[in-house]
Phi, psi and omega in degrees: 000139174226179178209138203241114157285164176256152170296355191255044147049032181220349188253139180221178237193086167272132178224160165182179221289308189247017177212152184193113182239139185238119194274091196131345168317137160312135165277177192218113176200179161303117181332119198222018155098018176295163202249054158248157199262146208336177109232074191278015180232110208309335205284291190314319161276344151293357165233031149268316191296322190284325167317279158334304164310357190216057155084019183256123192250116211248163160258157186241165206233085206264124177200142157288152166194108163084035172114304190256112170294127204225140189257152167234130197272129152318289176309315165285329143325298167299321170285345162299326186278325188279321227253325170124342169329282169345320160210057168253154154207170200214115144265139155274094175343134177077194208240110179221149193285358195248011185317325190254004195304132154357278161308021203240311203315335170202187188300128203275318194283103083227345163294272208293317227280326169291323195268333159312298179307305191297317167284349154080094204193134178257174191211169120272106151296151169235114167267182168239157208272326187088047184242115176326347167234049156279341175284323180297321179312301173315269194335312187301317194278001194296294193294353180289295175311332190272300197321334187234042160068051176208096177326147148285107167314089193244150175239093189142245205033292188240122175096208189271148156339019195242164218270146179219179180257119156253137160241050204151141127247181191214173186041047184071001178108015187267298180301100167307136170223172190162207214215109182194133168337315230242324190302351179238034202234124176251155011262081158253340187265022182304135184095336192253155201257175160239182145245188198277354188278346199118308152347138178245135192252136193227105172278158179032065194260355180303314186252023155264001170258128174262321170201164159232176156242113179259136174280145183210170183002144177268161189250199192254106159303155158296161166293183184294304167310285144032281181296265134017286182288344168318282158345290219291310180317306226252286175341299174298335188278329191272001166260358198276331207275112186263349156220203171190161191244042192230146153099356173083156174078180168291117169245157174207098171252135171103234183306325194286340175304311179300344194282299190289349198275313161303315178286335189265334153289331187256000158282093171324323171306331187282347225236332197292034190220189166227036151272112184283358153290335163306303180307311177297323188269007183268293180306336162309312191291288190344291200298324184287358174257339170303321174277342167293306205304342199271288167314309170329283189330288190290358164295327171293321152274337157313325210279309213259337177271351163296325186297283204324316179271036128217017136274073206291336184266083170160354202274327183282335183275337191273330202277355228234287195275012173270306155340304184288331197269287205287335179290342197253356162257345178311284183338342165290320179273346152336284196313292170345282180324327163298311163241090153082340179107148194288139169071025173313128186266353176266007190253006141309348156270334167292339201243015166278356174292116187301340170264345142276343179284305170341273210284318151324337143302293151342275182299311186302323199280326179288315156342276161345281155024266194280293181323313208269326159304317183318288183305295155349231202357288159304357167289310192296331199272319179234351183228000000 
């Protein structure tokens, strides 16, 4: 077995005849009380962690606030802004655990095809064919792509359809090792080994994988400005956009998702019962839209106040919808606060209450608001 360093002595290269890891890909997870500042939405921090891993030296951003020094990843930042996340949002009609998902808020092969473009990275998807040789197909771009030293983007191996990193195999491709959200979370984690970096190692992993993304080559990036008016432009479509035909079900997407969203905390009918799984797992969907609208916003104002020191003309109009984006994520803790406060273990009992659901509602529609003012502006500025 050898092992090959990078010059910055932290990304290393395990090889031997049927195994092969690339050491130092970022890990990628759900917010766990580190003083980086969140990244719970998968795509984007996973091809920032992957990026990063193959030389792009992105900047990272340190400030105090409330007490606490906080690191801010930049690069995931622009990319919650290219891919249109930063100011989508997506309900699913009914109480369904994908309700908010992300990857949804617009046509997903344009969401990633934008966060690529932006970064100036050409990509592949590899789906599956339903062909008895999909499985060897995968293992090739897997080990082709790590061979040359670039994790993979995957959706699925471990947990649900959302995005993770493989950085590594072992036996030749029967075993997966890698980076997933999902990986210390039962039952998602049935099954799963570790490696001593943390990394999780995944056997019979084919048919929990739904696609990859392989990274290639770099293309001709845009200018900055460029880049920036893009964002904005992209911005206006996906909250402007009130639905979508991608993800099954009834969708309501951009402005229109608080509507639905408000109607669906305040339908009594859904409330009628004592069974307390309901209740949990009704609040759980809530609660996972409460926390994107919290992160996005403020990623979106962080995002229009980096654009602002270096557009001094246009920096009042940005600093204006920057304002509106962090006030419409304060308004997320309001909703906390109503039951009991973010991560409260009780607060699926606070919120079958019909007169808390009322004024949670009351906060998504000032929200609604907040947003749509937000989005005015940036409108005015670009389209």
């Amino acid at each position: 077995m050898a092992n090959s360093g990078t010059a910055e002595g932290v990304k290393i290269v395990t090889r031997c005849e049927d195994l092969l890891a690339l050491r130092g890909v970022g890990r990628v997870g759900f917010y766990n009380g580190s003083d980086q500042t969140p990244e719970d939405i998968p795509f984007p921090s996973c091809l920032a962690a992957a990026l990063r891993f193959i030389g792009e030296d992105y900047s990272w951003t340190t400030f105090t606030e409330k007490g606490k020094t906080w690191h801010r990843n930049d690069l995931y930042i622009e990319l919650l802004g290219a891919s249109g996340m930063a100011f989508g949002l997506r309900w699913k009609a009914g109480w369904y655990q994908d309700a908010a998902d992300m990857m949804f808020v617009a046509d997903p092969t344009e969401i990633i095809r934008r966060s690529f473009a932006h970064v100036g990275y050409g990509f592949r998807g590899i789906d599956k064919s339903g062909n008895p040789g999909d499985e060897a197909r995968f293992v090739n771009e897997i080990t082709e792509s790590l061979r040359a030293g670039r994790p993979v983007l995957s959706f699925g191996v471990v947990g649900p359809p959302e995005c993770g990193l493989i950085t590594g195999y072992d036996e030749g491709g029967e075993v997966l090792i890698g980076w997933s959200y999902f990986q210390d979370l039962p039952p998602f984690n049935y099954g799963v080994e570790h490696e001593p970096d943390g990394t999780y190692r995944k056997r019979n992993w084919f048919p929990d994988t739904w696609s990859l993304i392989v990274i290639e080559d770099k293309v001709d990036r845009p200018e900055p400005a460029d880049r920036n008016a893009e964002i904005l432009r992209w911005a206006v479509s996906v909250a402007r956009n009130p639905g979508d035909r991608w993800g099954g079900g009834t969708q309501h997407t951009g402005l229109a998702a608080y509507d639905a969203w408000a109607k669906q905390v305040t339908n009594d009918a859904d409330f009628f019962t004592d069974d307390e799984r309901v209740f949990r797992s009704r609040h759980e969907i809530h609660n996972s839209a409460v926390s994107i609208v919290a992160e996005c916003r403020w990623a979106a104002s962080e995002l229009l106040k980096m654009m602002a020191e270096s557009q001094t003309k246009t920096a009042p109009d940005l600093l204006a919808a920057a304002d509106r984006f962090r006030r419409e994520h304060d308004l997320m803790w309001q909703a906390w606060g109503l039951v009991g406060g973010n991560g409260n273990p009780k607060a699926h009992e606070a919120f079958v209450d019909p007169q808390i659901r009322k004024e949670l509602a009351s906060v998504i529609l000032k929200a609604r608001d907040l947003d749509a003012e937000a989005i005015g502006i940036i409108e005015k500025l670009c389209c």
